[in-house]
N, CA, C and O atoms as a Tinker XYZ file with bonds, in Angstrom:
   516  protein
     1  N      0.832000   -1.193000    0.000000    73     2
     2  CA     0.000000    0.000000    0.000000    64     1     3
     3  C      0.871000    1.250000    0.000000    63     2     4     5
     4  O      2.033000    1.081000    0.370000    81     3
     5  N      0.550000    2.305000   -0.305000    73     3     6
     6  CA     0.965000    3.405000   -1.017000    64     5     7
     7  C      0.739000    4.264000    0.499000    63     6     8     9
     8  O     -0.319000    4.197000    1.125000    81     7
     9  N      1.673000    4.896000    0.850000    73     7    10
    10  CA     1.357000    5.844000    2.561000    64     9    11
    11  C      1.427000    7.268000    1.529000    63    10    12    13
    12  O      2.079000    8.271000    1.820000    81    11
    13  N      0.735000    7.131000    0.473000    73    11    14
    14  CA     0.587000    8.932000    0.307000    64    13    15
    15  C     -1.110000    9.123000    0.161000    63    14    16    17
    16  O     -1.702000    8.233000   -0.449000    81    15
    17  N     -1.689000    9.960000    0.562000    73    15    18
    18  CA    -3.117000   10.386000    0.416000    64    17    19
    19  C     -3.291000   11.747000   -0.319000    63    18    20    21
    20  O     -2.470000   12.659000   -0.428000    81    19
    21  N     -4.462000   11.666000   -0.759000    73    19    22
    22  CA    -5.003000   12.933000   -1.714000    64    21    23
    23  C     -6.297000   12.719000   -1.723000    63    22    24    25
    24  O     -7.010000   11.743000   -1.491000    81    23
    25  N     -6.507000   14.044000   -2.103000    73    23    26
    26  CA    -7.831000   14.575000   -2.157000    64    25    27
    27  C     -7.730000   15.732000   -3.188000    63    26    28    29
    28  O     -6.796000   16.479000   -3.480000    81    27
    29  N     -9.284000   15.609000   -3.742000    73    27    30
    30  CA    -9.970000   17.368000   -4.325000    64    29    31
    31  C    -10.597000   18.234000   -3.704000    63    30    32    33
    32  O    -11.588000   17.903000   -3.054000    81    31
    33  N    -10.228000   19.374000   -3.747000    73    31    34
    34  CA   -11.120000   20.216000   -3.447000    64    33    35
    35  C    -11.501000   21.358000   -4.070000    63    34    36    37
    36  O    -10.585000   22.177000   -4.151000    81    35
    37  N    -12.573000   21.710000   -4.555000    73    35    38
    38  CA   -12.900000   22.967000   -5.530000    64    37    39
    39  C    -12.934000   24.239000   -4.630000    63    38    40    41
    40  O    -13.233000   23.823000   -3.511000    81    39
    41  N    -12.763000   25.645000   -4.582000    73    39    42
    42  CA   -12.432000   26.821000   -3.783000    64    41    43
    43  C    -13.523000   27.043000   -3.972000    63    42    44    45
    44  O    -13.947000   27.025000   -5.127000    81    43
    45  N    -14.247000   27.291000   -3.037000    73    43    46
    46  CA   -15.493000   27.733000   -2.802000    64    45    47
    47  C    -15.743000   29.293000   -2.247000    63    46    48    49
    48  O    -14.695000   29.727000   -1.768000    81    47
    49  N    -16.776000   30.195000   -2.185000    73    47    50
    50  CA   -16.393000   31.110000   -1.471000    64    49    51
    51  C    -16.440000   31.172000    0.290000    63    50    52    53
    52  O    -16.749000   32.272000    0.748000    81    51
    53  N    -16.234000   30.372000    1.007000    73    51    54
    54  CA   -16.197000   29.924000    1.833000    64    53    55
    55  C    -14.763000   30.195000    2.426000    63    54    56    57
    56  O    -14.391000   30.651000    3.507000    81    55
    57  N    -13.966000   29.647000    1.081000    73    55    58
    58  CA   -12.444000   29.765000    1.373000    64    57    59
    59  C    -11.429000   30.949000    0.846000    63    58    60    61
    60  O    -10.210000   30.972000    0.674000    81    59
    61  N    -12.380000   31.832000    0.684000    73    59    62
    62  CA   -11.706000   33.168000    0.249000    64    61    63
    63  C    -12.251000   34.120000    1.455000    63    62    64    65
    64  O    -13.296000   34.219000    2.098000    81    63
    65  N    -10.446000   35.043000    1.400000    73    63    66
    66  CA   -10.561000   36.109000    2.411000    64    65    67
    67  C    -11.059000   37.138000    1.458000    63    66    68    69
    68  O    -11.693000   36.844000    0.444000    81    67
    69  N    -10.637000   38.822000    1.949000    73    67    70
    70  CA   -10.957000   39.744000    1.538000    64    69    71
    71  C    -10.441000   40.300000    0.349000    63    70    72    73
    72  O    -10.932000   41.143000   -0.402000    81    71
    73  N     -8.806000   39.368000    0.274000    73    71    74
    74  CA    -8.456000   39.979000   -0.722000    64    73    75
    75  C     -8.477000   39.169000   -2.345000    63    74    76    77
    76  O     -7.687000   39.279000   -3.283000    81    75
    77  N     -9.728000   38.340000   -2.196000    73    75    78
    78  CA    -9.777000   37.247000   -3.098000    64    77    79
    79  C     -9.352000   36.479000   -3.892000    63    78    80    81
    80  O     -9.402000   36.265000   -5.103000    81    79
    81  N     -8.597000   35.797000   -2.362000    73    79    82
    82  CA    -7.937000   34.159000   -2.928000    64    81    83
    83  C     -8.336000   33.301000   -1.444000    63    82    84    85
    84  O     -8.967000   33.678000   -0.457000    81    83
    85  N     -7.758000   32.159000   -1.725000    73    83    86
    86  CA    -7.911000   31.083000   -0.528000    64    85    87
    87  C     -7.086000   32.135000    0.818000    63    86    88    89
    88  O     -6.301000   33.076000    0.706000    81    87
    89  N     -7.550000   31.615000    1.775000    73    87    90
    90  CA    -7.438000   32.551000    2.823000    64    89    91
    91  C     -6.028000   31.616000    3.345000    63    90    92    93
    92  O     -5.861000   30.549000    2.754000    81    91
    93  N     -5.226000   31.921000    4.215000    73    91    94
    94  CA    -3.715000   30.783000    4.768000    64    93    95
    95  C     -4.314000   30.251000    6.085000    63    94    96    97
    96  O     -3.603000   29.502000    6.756000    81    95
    97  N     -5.248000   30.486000    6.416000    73    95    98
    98  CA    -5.936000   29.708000    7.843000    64    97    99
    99  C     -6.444000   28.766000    7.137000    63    98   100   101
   100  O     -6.331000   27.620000    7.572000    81    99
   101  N     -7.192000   29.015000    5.759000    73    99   102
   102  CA    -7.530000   27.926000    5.531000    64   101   103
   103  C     -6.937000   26.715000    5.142000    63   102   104   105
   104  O     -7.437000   25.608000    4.942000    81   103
   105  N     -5.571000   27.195000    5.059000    73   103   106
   106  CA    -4.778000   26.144000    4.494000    64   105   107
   107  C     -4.399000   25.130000    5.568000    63   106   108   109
   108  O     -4.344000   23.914000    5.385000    81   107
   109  N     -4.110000   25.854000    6.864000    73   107   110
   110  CA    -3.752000   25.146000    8.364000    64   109   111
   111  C     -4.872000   24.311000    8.383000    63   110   112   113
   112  O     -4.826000   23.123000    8.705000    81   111
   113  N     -6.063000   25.026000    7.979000    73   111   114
   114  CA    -7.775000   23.770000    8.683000    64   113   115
   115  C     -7.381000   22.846000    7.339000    63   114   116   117
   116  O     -7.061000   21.912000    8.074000    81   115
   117  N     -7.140000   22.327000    6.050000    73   115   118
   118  CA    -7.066000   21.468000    5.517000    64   117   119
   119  C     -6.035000   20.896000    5.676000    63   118   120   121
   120  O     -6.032000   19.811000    5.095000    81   119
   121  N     -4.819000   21.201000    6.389000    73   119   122
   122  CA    -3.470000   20.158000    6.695000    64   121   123
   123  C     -4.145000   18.742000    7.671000    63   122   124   125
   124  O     -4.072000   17.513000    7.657000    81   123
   125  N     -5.019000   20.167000    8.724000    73   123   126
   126  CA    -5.434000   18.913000    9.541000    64   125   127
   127  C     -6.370000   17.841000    9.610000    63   126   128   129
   128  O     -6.529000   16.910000   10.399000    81   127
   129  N     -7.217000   18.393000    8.092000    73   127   130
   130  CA    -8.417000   17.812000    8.146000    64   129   131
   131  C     -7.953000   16.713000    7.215000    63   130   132   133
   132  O     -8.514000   15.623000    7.323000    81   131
   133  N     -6.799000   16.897000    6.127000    73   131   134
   134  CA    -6.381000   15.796000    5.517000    64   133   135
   135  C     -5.514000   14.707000    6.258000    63   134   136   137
   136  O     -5.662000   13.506000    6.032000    81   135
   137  N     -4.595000   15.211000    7.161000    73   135   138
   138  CA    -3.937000   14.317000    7.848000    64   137   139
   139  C     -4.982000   13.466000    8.734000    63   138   140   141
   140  O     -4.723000   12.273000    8.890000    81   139
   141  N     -6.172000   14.011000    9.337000    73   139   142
   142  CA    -7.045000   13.114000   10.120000    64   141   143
   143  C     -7.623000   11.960000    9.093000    63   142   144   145
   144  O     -7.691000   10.743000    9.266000    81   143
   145  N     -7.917000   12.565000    8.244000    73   143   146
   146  CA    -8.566000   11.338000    6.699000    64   145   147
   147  C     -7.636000   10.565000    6.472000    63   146   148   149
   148  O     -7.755000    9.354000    6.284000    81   147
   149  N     -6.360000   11.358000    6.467000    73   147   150
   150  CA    -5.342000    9.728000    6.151000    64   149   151
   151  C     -5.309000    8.798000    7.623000    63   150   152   153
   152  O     -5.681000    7.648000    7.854000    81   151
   153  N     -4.921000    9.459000    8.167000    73   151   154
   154  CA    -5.196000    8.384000    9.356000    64   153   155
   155  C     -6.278000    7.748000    9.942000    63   154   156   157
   156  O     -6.160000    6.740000   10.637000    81   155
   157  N     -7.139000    8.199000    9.734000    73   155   158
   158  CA    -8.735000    7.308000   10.010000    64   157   159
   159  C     -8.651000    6.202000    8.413000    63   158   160   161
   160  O     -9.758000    5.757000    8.111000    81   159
   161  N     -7.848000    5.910000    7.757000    73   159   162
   162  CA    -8.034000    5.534000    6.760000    64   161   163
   163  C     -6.637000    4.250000    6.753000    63   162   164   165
   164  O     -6.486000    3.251000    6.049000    81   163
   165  N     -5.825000    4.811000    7.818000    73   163   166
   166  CA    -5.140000    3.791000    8.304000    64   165   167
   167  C     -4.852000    3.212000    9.235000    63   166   168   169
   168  O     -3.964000    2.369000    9.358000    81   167
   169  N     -5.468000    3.547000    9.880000    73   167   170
   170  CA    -5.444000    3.137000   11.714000    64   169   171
   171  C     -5.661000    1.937000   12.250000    63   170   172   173
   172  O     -5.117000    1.416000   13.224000    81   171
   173  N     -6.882000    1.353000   11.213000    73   171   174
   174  CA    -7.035000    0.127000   11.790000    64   173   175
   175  C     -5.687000   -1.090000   11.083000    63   174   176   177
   176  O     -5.755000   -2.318000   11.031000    81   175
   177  N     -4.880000   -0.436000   10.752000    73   175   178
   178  CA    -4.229000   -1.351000   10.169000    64   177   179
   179  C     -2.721000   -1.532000   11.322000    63   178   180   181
   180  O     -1.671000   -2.171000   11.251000    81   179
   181  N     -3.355000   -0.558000   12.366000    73   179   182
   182  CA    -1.865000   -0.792000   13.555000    64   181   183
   183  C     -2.679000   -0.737000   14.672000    63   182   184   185
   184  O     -3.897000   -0.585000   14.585000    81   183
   185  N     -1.797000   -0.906000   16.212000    73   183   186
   186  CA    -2.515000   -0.999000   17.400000    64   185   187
   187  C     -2.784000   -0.152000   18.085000    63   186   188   189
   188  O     -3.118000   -0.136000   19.270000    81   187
   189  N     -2.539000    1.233000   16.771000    73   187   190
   190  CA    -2.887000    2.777000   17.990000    64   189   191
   191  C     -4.346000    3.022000   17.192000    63   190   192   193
   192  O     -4.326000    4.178000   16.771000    81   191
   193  N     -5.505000    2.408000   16.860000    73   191   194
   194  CA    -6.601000    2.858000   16.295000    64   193   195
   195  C     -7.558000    3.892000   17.507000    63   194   196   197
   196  O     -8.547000    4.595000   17.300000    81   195
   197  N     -6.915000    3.672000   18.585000    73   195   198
   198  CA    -7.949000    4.453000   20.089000    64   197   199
   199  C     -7.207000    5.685000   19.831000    63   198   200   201
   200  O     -7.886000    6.703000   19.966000    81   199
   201  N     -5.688000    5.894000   19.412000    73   199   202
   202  CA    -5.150000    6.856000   20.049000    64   201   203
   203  C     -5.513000    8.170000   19.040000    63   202   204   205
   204  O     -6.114000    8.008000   17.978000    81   203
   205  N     -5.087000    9.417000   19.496000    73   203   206
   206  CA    -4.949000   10.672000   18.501000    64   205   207
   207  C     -3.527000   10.995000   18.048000    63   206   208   209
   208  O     -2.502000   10.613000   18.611000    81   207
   209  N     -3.622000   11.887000   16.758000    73   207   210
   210  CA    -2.284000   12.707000   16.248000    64   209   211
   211  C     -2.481000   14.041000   16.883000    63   210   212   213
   212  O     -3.655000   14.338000   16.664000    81   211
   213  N     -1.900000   14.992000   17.566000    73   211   214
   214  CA    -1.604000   16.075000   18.202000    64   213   215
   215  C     -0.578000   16.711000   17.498000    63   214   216   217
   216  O      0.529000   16.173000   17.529000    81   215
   217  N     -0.723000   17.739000   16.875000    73   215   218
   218  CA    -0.175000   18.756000   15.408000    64   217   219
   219  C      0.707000   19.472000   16.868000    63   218   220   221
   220  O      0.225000   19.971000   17.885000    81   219
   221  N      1.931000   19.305000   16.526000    73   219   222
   222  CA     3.176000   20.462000   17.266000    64   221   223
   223  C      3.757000   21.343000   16.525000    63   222   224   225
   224  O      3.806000   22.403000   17.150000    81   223
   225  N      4.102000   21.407000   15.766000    73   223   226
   226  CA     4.733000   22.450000   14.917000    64   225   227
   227  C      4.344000   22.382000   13.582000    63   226   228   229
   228  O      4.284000   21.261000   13.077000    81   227
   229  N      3.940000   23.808000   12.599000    73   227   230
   230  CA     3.732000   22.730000   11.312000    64   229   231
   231  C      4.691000   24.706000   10.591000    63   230   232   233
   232  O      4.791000   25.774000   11.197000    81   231
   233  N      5.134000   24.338000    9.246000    73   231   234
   234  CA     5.713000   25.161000    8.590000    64   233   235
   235  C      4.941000   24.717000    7.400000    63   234   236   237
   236  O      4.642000   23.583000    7.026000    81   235
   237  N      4.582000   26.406000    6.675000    73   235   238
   238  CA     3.617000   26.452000    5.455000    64   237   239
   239  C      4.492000   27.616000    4.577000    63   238   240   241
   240  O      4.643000   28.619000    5.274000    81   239
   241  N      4.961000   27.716000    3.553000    73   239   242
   242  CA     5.239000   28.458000    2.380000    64   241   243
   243  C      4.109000   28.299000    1.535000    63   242   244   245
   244  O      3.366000   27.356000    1.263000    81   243
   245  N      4.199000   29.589000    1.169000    73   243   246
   246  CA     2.791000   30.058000   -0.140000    64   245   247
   247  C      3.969000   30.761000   -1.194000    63   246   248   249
   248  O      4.800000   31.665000   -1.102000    81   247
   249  N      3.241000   29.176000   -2.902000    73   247   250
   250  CA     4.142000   29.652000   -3.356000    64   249   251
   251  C      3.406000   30.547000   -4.401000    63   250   252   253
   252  O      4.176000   31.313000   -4.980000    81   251
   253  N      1.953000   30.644000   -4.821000    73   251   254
   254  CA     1.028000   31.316000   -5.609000    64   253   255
   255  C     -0.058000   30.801000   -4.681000    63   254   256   257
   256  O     -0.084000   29.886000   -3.858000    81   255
   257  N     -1.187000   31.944000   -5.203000    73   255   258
   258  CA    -2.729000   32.613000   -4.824000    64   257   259
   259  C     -3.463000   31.403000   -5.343000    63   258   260   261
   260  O     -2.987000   30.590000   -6.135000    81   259
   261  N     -4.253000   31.379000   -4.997000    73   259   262
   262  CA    -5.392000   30.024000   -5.723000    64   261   263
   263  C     -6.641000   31.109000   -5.093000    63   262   264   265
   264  O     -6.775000   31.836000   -4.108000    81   263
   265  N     -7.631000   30.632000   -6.602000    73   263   266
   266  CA    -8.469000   31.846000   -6.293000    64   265   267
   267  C    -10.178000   30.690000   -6.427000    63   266   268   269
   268  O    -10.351000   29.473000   -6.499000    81   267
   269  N    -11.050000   31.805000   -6.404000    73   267   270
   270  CA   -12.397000   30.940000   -6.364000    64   269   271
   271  C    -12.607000   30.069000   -7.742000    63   270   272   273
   272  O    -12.504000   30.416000   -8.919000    81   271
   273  N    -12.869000   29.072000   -7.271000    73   271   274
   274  CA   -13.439000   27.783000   -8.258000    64   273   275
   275  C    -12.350000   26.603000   -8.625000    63   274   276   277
   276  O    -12.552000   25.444000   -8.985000    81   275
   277  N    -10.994000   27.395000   -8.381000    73   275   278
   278  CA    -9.774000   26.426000   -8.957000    64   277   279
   279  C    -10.258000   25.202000   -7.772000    63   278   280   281
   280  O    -11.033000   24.998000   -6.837000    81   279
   281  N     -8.909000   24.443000   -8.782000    73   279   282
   282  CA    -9.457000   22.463000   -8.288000    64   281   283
   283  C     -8.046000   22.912000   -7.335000    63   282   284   285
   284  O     -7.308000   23.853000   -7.628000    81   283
   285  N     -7.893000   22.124000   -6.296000    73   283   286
   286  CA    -7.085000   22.155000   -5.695000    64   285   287
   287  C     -6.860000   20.898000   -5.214000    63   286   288   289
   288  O     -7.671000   20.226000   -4.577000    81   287
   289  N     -5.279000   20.454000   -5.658000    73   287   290
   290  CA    -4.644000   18.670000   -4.769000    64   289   291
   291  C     -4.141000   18.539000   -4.181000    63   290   292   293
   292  O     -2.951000   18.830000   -4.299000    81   291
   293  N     -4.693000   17.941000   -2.970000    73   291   294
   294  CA    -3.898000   17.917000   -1.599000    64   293   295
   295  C     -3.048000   16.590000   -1.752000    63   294   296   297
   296  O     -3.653000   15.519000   -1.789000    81   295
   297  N     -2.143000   16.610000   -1.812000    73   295   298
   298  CA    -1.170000   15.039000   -1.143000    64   297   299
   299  C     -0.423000   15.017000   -0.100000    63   298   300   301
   300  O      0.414000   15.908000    0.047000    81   299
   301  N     -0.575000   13.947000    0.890000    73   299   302
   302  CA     0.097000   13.861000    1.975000    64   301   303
   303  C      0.362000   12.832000    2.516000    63   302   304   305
   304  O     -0.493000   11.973000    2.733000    81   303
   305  N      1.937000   12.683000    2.929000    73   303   306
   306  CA     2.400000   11.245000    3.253000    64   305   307
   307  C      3.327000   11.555000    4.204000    63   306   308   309
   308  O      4.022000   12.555000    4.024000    81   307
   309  N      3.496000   10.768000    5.360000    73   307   310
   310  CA     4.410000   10.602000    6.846000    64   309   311
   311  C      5.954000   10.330000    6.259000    63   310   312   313
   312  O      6.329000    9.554000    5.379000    81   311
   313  N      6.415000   10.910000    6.770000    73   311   314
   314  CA     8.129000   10.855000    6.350000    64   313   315
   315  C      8.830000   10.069000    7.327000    63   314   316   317
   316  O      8.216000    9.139000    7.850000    81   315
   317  N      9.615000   10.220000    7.542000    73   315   318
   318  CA    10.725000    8.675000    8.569000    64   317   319
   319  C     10.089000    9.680000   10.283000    63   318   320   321
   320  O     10.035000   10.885000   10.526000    81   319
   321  N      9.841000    8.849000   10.845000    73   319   322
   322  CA     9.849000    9.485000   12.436000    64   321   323
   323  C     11.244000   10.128000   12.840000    63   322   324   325
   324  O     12.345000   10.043000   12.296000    81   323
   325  N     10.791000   10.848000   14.060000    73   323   326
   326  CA    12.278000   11.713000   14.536000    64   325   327
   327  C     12.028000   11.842000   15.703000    63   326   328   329
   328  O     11.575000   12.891000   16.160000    81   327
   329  N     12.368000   10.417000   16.661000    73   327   330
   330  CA    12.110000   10.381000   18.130000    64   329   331
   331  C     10.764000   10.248000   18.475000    63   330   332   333
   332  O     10.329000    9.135000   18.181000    81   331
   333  N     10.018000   10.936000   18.955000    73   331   334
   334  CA     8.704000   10.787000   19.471000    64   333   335
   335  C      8.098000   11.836000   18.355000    63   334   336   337
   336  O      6.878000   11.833000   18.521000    81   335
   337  N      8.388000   12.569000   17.480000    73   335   338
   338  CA     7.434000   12.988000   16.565000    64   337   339
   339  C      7.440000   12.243000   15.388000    63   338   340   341
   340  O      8.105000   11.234000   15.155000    81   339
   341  N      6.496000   12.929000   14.526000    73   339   342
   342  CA     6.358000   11.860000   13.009000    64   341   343
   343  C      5.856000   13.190000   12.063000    63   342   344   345
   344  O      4.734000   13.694000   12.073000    81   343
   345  N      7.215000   13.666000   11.117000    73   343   346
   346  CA     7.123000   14.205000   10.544000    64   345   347
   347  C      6.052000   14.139000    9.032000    63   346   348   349
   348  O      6.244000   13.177000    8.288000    81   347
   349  N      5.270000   14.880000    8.749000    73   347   350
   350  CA     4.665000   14.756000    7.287000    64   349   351
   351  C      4.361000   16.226000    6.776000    63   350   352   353
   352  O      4.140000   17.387000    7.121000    81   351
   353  N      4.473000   15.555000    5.956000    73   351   354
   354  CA     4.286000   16.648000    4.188000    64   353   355
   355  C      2.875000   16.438000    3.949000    63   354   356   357
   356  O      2.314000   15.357000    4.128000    81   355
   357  N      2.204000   17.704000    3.461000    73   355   358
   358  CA     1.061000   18.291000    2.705000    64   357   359
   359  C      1.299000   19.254000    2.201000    63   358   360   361
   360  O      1.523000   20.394000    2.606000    81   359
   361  N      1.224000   18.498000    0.654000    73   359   362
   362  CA     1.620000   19.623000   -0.458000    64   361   363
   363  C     -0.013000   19.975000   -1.223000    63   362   364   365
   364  O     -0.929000   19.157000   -1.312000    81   363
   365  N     -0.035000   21.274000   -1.666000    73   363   366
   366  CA    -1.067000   21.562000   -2.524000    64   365   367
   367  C     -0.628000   21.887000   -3.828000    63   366   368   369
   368  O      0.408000   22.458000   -4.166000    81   367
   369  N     -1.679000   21.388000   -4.604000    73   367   370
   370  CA    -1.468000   21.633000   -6.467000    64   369   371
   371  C     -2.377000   22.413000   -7.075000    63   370   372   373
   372  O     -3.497000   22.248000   -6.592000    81   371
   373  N     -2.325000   23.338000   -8.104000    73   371   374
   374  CA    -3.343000   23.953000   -8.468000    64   373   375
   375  C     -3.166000   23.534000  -10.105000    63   374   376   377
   376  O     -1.999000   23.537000  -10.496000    81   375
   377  N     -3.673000   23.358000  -10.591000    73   375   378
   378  CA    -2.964000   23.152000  -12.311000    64   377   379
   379  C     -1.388000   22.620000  -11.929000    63   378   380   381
   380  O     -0.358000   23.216000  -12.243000    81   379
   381  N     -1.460000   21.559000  -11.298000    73   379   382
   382  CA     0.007000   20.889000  -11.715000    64   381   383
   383  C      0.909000   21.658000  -10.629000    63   382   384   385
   384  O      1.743000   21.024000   -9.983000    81   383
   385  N      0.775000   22.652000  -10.493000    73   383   386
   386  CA     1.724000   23.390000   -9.768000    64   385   387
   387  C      1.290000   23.849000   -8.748000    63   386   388   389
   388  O      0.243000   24.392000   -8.398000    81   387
   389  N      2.986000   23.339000   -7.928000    73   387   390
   390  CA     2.976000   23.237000   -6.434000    64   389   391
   391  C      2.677000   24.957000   -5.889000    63   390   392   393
   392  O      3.544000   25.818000   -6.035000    81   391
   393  N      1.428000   25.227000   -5.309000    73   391   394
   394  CA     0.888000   26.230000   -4.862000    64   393   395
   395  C      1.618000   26.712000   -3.302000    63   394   396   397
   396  O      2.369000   27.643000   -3.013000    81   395
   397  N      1.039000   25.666000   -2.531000    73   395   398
   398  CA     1.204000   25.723000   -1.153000    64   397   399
   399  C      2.334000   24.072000   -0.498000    63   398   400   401
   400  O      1.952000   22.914000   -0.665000    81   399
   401  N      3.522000   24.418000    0.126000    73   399   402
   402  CA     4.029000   23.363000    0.629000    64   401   403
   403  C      4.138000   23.372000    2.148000    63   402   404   405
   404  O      4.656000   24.378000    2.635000    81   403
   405  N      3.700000   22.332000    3.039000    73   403   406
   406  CA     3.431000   22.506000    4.464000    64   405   407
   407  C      4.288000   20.776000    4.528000    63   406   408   409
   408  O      4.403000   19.830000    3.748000    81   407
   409  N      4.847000   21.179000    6.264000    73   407   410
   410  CA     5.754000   20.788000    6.867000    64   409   411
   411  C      5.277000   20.453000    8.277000    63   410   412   413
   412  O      5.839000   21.180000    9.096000    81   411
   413  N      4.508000   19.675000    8.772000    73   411   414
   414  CA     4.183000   19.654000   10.263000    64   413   415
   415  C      4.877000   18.077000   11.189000    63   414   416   417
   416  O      5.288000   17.006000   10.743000    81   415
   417  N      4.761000   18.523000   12.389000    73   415   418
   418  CA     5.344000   17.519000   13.532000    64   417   419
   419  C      4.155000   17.050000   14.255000    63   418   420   421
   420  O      3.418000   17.774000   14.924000    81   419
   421  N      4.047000   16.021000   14.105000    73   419   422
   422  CA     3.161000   15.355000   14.811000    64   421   423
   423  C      3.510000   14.104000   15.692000    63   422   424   425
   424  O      4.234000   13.161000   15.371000    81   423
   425  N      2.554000   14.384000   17.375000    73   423   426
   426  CA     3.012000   13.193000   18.689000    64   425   427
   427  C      1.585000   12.508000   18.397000    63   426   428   429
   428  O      0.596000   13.044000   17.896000    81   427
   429  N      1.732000   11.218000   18.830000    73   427   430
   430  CA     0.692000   10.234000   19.062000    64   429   431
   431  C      0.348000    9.847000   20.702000    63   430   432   433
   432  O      1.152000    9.513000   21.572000    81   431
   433  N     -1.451000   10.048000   20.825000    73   431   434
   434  CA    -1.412000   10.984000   22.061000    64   433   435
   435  C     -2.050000    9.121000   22.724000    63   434   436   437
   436  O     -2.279000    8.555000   21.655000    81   435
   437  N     -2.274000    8.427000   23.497000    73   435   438
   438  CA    -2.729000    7.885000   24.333000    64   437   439
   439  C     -4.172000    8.087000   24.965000    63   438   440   441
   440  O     -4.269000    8.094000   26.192000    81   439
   441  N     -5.344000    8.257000   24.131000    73   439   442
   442  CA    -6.612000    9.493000   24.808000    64   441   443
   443  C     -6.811000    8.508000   26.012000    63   442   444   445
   444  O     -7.141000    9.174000   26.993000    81   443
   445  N     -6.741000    7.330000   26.270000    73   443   446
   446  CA    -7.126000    6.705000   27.657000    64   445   447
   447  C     -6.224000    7.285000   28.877000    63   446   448   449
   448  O     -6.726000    7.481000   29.984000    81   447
   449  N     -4.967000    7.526000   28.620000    73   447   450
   450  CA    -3.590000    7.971000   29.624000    64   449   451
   451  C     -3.463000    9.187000   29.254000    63   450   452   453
   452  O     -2.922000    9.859000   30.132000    81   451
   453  N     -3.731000    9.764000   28.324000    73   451   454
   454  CA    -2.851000   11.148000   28.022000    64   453   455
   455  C     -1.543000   11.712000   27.499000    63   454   456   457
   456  O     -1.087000   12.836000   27.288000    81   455
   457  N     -0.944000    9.876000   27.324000    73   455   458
   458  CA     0.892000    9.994000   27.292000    64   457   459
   459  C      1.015000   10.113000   25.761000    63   458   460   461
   460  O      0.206000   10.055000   24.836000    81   459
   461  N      1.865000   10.235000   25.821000    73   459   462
   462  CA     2.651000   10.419000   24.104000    64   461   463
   463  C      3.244000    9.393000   23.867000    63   462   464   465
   464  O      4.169000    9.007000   24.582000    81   463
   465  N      2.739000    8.611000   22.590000    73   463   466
   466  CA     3.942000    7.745000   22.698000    64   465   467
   467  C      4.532000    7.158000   21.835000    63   466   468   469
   468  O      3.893000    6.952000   20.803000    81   467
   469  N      5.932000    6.672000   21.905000    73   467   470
   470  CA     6.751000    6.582000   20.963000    64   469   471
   471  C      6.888000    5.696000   20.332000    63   470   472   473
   472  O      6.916000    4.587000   20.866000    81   471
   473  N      7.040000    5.853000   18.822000    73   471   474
   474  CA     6.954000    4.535000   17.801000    64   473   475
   475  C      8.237000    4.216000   17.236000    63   474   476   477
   476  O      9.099000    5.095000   17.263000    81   475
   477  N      8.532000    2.957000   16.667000    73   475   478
   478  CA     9.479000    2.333000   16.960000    64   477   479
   479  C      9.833000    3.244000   15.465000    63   478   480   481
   480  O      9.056000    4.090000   15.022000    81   479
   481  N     10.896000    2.952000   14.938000    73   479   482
   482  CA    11.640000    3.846000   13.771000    64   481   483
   483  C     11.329000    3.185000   12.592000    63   482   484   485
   484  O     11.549000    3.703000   11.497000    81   483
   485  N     10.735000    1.855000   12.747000    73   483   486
   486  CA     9.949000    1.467000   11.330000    64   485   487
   487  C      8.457000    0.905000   11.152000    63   486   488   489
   488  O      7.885000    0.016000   10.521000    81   487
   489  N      8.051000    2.253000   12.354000    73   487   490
   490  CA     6.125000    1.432000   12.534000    64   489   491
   491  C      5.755000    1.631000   11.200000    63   490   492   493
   492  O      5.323000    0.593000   10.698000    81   491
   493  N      5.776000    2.894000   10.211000    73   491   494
   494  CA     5.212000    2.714000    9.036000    64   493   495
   495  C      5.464000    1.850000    7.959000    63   494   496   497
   496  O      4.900000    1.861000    6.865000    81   495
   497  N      6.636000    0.864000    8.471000    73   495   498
   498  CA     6.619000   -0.649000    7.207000    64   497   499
   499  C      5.637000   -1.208000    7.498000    63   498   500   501
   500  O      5.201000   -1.802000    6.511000    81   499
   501  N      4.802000   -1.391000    8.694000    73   499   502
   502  CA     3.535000   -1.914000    9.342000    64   501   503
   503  C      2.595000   -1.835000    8.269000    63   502   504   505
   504  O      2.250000   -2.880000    7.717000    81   503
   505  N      2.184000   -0.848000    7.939000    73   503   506
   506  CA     1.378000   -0.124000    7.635000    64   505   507
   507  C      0.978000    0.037000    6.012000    63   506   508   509
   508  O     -0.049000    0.135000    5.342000    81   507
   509  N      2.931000   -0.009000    5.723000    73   507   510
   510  CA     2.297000    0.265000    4.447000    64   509   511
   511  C      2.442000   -1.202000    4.042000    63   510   512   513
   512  O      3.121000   -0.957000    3.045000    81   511
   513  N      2.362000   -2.243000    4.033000    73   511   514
   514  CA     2.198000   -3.831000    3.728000    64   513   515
   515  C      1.289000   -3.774000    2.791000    63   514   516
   516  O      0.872000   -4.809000    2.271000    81   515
């Protein structure tokens, strides 16, 4: 199995600020809303399906405007872990071209305990089988 995910999304006016294009908050609410879809989409395939992802740091460059109606492609896939976080990429496409590139750190939370916890340095060979 393939650990990269995507999605469409058409710009609605929903997702435009004032100065009419996609707004950059909105870009933070679709990092997270795609990373939750990939992982509800793989979870049951390891033994943390109870637990949550908890977003710690994320870095976003805007590299062009995307305006109302454009198609927009989200892809996003987990990169090698780094200690107790688990780095991933969500890139956006507008016509082929890379629009928006985001960079976030993510801990895996324990919701029964609260703890964070740490995965071994090749849980995602698990996964992607």
């Amino acid at each position: 199995m393939e650990l990269m995910y995507q999605k469409e999304i058409r710009v609605t006016e929903e997702h435009i600020d004032k100065n009419r294009h996609v707004n950059n908050v909105q870009y933070v609410h679709w990092v997270e809303e795609i990373a939750a879809e990939h992982w509800d989409s793989l979870k049951h395939k390891t033994e943390f399906a109870e637990f949550a992802w908890i977003l710690v740091d994320h870095h976003i460059q805007y590299k062009k405007q995307v305006f109302l109606n454009d198609v927009i492609t989200i892809r996003t896939y987990p990169k090698p872990p780094e200690g107790i976080k688990q780095p991933r990429k969500v890139e956006f496409y507008c016509n082929d071209k890379l629009v928006v590139d985001s960079d976030t750190l993510w801990v895996l939370v324990d919701l029964e305990t609260q703890k964070m916890k740490r995965l071994e340095s090749d849980w995602l060979d698990t996964i992607a089988e």
